[in-house]
matplotlib code that plots the C-alpha trace (Angstrom):
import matplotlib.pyplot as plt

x = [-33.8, -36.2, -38.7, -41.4, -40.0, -39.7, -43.2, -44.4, -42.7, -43.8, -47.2, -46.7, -45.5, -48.6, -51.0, -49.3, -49.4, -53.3, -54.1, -52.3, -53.3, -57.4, -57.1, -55.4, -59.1, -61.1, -61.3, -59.6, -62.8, -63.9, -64.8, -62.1, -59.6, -60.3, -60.8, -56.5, -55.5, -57.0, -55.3, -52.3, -51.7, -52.4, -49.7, -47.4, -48.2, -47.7, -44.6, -42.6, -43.5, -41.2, -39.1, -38.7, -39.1, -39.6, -37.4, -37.7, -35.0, -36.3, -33.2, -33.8, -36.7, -35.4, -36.9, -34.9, -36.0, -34.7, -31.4, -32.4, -33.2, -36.8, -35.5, -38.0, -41.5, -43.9, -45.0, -41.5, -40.6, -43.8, -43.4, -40.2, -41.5, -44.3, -42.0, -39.4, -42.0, -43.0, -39.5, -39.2, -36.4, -36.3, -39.5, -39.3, -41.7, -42.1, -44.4, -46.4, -47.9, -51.4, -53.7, -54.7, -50.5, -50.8, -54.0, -52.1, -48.9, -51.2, -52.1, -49.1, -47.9, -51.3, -51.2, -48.8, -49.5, -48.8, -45.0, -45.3, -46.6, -46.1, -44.5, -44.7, -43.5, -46.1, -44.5, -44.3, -43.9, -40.8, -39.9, -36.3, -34.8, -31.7, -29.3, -25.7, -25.2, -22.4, -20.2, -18.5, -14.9, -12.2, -9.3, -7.4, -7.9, -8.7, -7.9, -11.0, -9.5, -5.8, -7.3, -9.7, -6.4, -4.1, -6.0, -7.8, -4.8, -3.0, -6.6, -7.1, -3.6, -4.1, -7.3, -6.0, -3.0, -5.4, -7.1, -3.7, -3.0, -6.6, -7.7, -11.2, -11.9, -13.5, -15.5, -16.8, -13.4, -13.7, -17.2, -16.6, -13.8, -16.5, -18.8, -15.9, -15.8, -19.6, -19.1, -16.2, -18.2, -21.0, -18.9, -18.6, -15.2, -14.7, -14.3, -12.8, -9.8, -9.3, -8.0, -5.2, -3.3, -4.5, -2.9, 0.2, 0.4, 2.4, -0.2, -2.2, -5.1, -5.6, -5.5, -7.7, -10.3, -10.1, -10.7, -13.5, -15.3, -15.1, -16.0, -19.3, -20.1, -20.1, -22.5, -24.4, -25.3, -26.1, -28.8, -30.1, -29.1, -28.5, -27.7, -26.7, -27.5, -25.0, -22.2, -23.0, -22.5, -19.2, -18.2, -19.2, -16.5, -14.2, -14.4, -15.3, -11.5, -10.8, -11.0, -7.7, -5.8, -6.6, -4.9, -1.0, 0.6, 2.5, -0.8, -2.4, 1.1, 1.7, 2.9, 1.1, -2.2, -3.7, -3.5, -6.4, -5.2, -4.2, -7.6, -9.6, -7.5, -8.0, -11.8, -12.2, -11.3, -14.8, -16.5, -13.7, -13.8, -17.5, -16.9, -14.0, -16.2, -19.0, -16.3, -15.9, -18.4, -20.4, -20.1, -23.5, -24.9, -24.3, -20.6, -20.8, -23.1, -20.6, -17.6, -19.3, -20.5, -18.6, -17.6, -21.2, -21.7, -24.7, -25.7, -25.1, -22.1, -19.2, -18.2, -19.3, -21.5, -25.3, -29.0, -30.2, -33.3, -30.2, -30.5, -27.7, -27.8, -27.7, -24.1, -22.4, -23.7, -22.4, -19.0, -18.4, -18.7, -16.3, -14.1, -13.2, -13.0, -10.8, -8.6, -8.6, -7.0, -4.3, -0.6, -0.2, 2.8, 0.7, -0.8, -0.6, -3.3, -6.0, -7.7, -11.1, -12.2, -11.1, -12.3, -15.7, -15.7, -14.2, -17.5, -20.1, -19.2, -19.5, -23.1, -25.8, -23.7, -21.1, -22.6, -26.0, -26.4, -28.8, -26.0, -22.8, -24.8, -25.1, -21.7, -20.4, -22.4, -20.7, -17.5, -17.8, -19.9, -17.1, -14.5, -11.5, -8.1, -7.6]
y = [-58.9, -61.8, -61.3, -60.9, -58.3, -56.4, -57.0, -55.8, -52.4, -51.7, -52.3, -50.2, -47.7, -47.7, -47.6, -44.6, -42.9, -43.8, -42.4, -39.0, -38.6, -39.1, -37.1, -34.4, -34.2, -35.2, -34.5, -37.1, -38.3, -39.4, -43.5, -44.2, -42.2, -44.0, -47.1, -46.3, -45.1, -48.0, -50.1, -48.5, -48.9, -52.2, -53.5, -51.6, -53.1, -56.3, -55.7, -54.4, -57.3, -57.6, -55.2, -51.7, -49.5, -48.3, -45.9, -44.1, -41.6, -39.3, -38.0, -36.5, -39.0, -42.1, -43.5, -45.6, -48.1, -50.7, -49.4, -50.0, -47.9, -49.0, -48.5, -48.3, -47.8, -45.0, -45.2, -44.8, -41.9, -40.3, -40.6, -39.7, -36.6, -36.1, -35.9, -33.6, -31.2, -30.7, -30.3, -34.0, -36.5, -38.6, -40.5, -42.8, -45.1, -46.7, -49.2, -49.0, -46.9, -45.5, -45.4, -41.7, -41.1, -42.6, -40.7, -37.2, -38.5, -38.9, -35.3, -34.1, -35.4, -34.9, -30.8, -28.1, -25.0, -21.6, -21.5, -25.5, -27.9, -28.4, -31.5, -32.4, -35.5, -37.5, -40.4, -43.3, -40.8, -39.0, -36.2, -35.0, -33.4, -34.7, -31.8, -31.1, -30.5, -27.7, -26.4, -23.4, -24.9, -22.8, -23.9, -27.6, -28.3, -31.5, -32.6, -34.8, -37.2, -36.8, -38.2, -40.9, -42.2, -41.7, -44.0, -46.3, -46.6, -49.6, -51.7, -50.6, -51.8, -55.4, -55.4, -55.1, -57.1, -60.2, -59.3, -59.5, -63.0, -63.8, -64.3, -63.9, -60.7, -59.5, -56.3, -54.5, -52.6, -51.1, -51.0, -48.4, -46.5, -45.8, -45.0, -42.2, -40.5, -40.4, -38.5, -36.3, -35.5, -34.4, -32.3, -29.9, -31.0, -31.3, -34.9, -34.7, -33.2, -36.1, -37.5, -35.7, -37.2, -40.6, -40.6, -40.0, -44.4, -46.0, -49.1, -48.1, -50.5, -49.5, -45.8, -45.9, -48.3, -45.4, -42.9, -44.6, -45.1, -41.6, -40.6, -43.3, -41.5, -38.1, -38.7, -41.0, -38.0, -35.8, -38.0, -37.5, -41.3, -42.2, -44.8, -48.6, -47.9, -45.5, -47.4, -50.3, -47.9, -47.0, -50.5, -51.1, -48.7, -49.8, -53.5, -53.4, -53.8, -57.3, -59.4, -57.9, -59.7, -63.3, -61.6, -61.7, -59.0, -58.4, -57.6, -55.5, -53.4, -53.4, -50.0, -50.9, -52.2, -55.2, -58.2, -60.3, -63.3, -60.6, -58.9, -62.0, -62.6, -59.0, -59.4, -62.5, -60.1, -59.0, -62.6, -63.7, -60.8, -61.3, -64.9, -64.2, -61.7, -63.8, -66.2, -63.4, -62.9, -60.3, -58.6, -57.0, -58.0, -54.4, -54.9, -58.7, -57.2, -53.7, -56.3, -58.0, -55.3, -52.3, -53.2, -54.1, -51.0, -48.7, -50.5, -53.6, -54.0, -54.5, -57.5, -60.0, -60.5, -60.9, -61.1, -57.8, -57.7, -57.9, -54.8, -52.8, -52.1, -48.6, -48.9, -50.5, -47.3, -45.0, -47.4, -47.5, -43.2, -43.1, -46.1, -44.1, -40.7, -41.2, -43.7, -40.7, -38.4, -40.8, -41.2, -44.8, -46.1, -46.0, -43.1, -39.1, -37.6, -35.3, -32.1, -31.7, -30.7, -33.2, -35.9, -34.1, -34.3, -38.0, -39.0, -37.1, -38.8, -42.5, -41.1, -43.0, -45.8, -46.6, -44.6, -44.2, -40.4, -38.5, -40.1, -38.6, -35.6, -35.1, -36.3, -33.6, -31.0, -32.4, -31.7, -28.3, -27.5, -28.9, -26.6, -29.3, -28.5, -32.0]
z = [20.9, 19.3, 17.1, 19.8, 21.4, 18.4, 17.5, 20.9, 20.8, 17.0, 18.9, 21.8, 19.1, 16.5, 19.5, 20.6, 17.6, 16.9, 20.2, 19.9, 16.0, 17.2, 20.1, 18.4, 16.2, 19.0, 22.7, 24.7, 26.5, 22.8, 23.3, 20.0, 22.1, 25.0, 23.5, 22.1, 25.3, 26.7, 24.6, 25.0, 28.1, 28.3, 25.5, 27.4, 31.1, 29.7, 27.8, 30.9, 32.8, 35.6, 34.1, 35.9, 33.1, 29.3, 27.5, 24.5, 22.8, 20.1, 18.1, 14.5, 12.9, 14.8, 17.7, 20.0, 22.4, 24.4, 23.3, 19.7, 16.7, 15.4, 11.3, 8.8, 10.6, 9.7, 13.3, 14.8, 12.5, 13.3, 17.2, 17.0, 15.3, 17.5, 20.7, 18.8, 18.1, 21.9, 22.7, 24.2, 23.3, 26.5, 27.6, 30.5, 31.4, 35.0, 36.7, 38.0, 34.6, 35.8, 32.6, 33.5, 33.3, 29.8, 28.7, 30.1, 28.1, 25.0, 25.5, 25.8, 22.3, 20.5, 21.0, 20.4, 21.6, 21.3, 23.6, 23.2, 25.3, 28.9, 29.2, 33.3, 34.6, 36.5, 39.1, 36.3, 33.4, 33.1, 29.8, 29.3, 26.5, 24.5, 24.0, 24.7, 28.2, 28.3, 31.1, 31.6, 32.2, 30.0, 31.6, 31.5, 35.0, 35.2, 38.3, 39.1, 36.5, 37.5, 40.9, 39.8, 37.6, 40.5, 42.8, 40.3, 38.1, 39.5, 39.0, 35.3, 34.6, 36.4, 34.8, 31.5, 31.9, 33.0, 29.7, 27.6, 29.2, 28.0, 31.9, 33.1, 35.2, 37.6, 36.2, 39.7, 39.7, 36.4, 37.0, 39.9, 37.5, 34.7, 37.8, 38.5, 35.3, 35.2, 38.7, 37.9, 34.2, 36.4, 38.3, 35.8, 34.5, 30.8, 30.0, 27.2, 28.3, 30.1, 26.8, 26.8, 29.8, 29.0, 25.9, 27.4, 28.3, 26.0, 25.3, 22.2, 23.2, 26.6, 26.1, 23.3, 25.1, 27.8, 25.6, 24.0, 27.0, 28.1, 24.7, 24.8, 28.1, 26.8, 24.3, 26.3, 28.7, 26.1, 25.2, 29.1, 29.6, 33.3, 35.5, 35.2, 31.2, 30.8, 33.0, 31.1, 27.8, 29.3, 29.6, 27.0, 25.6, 27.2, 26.6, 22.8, 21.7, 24.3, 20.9, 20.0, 22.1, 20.1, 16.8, 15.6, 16.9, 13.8, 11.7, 14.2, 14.3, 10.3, 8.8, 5.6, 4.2, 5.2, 2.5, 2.1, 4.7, 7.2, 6.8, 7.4, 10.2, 11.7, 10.9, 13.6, 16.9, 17.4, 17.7, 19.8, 22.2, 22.3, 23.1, 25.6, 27.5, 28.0, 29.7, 32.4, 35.5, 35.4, 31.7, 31.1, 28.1, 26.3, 26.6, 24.8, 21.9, 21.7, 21.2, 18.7, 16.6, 16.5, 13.0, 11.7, 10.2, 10.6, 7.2, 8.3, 5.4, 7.8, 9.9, 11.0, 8.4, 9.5, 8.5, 6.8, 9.7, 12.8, 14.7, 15.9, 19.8, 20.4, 23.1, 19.8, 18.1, 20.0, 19.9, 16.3, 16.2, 19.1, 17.9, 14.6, 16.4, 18.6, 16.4, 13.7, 16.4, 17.3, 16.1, 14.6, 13.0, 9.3, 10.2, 11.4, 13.6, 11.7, 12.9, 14.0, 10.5, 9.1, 10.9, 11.2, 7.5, 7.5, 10.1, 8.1, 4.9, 6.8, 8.5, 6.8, 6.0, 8.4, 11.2, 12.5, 11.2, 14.2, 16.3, 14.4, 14.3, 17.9, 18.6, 16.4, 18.1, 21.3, 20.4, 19.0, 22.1, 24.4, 22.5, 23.3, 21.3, 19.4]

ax = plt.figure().add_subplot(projection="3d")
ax.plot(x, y, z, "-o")
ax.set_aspect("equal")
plt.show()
């Protein structure tokens, strides 16, 4: 995202927040409210553009949009904070944006009432909440994915043996496979489980990119994300690894620490999976960034090293949390598989540092809600 952009949504923001903080003193036919919501709506018309929508997540005291966190912004924290408190942690914005849908939108955040405020989505202005979305399934049934891996199998495998032979691919196949998990999630089958009979491949990479794209879609739909987005997150999850494919075998297989060399050897996959996928047809643009910087860091002190204003897309995010997840719970030749407690431990000591924090929050609160046996 370049520096306009940013600019624009930091903007779109702070006129937000000036609307909602006068009207919540004055009545929102005041001329300064007016003169906000006017304003508001007009930075925001012209920042979509031609594009189709705006969305905003509120998790914690971070706002997200674009798929990025705004860090560091009074006006973010305080929107974010502003849409928590009505119960509201998915805004979606949609041309064509009516300014009497943005003055009712301004209502809706400037007031809470008594049994909170009643958030109703207009036709451009849509409210959701982010929250776990739980199902009832006890049992390990989990036929839906048995079937989607019984059919679809066969293309994963090509797919990833054109990536081992450094090939470009085509990605509508996997496209439709991450399409098929979204459907079986939604159809009330725990997805997780589906880890379980993945694992059973013998290919460390390929498993664990499938598990880390079912895991990126999990939380991904608890946020009430939807759509090409969270396909794209998906992807995202399962391409973020590709780079690994450039490095000596006999480093990324070592029983035993890394020496310097090795490490800045190992440290090179995810600009060279970044650079391979953009050699492919058809990668969205989430997937490239995901490969590139699922090692950044949440503060930025990982690899590869970049400018202290770079800011992290919200897919690689999500990657990094269910990168180390899932790698934690899986039987290496240097290492033995740890319990949930652990590794819920192990995650909440890297939030705020490694990890973006609301995010490892939620995802934690995933997996206790999910109740999977790791």
């Amino acid at each position: 995202m370049n520096r306009i952009q940013t600019d624009t949504q930091h903007e779109i923001v702070r006129q937000l927040v000036m609307a909602a903080s006068t009207a919540a003193l004055y009545a929102i036919d005041h001329p300064q409210v007016i003169r906000l919501c006017n304003a508001a709506h007009s930075s925001i018309k012209a920042a979509m553009g031609s594009e189709a929508e705006i969305v905003m997540l509120a998790i914690g005291d971070e706002l997200i949009m674009a798929e990025i966190p705004m860090k560091g912004s009074y006006y973010s924290e305080k929107l974010a904070r502003l849409l928590k408190a009505r119960g509201i942690g998915h805004l979606k914005i949609l041309q064509p944006v009516t300014l009497a849908e943005i003055r009712q939108l301004i209502v809706t955040i400037s007031r809470v009432r008594p049994g909170g405020v009643d958030a109703r989505s207009s036709e451009n202005i849509r409210y959701g909440t982010v929250e776990v979305r739980h199902s009832d399934v006890t049992g390990r049934d989990i036929a839906g994915f048995e079937d989607l891996l019984e059919d679809e199998l066969a293309t994963l495998v090509n797919t990833f043996e054109r990536i081992a032979e450094r090939q470009p691919f085509e990605v509508s196949g996997i496209t439709s496979i991450v399409s098929g998990f979204v459907g079986a999630i939604r159809n009330n089958f725990n997805p997780l489980l589906a880890l379980v009979p993945l694992r059973q491949m013998d290919e460390y990479t390929f498993t664990h990119s499938l598990d880390v794209c079912v895991l990126n879609l999990v939380q991904g739909m608890s946020l009430g994300i939807e759509g090409q987005l969270l396909t794209e997150i998906g992807l995202a999850g399962m391409l973020h690894d590709v780079g690994k494919i450039f490095m000596n075998a006999s480093i990324l297989n070592k029983p035993a620490k890394l020496d310097d060399a090795e490490m800045a050897h190992m440290q090179q996959h995810p600009r060279r999976g970044a650079e391979y996928l953009l050699s492919c047809p058809g990668i969205p643009r989430l997937a490239v960034l995901s490969s590139f910087e699922h090692h950044m860091q949440y503060s930025l002190a990982g690899y590869p090293s970049m400018h202290s204003d770079w800011q992290l897309a919200l897919p690689s995010q999500m990657t990094m949390i269910s990168d180390i997840f899932d790698a934690l719970r899986t039987r290496r030749v240097y290492q033995t598989p740890k319990d949930f407690e652990r590794i819920e431990s192990l995650l909440l000591e890297k939030a705020g540092v490694e990890l973006n924090p609301s995010l490892t929050r939620n995802f934690l609160k995933v997996m206790k809600r999910l109740s999977v046996e790791l």
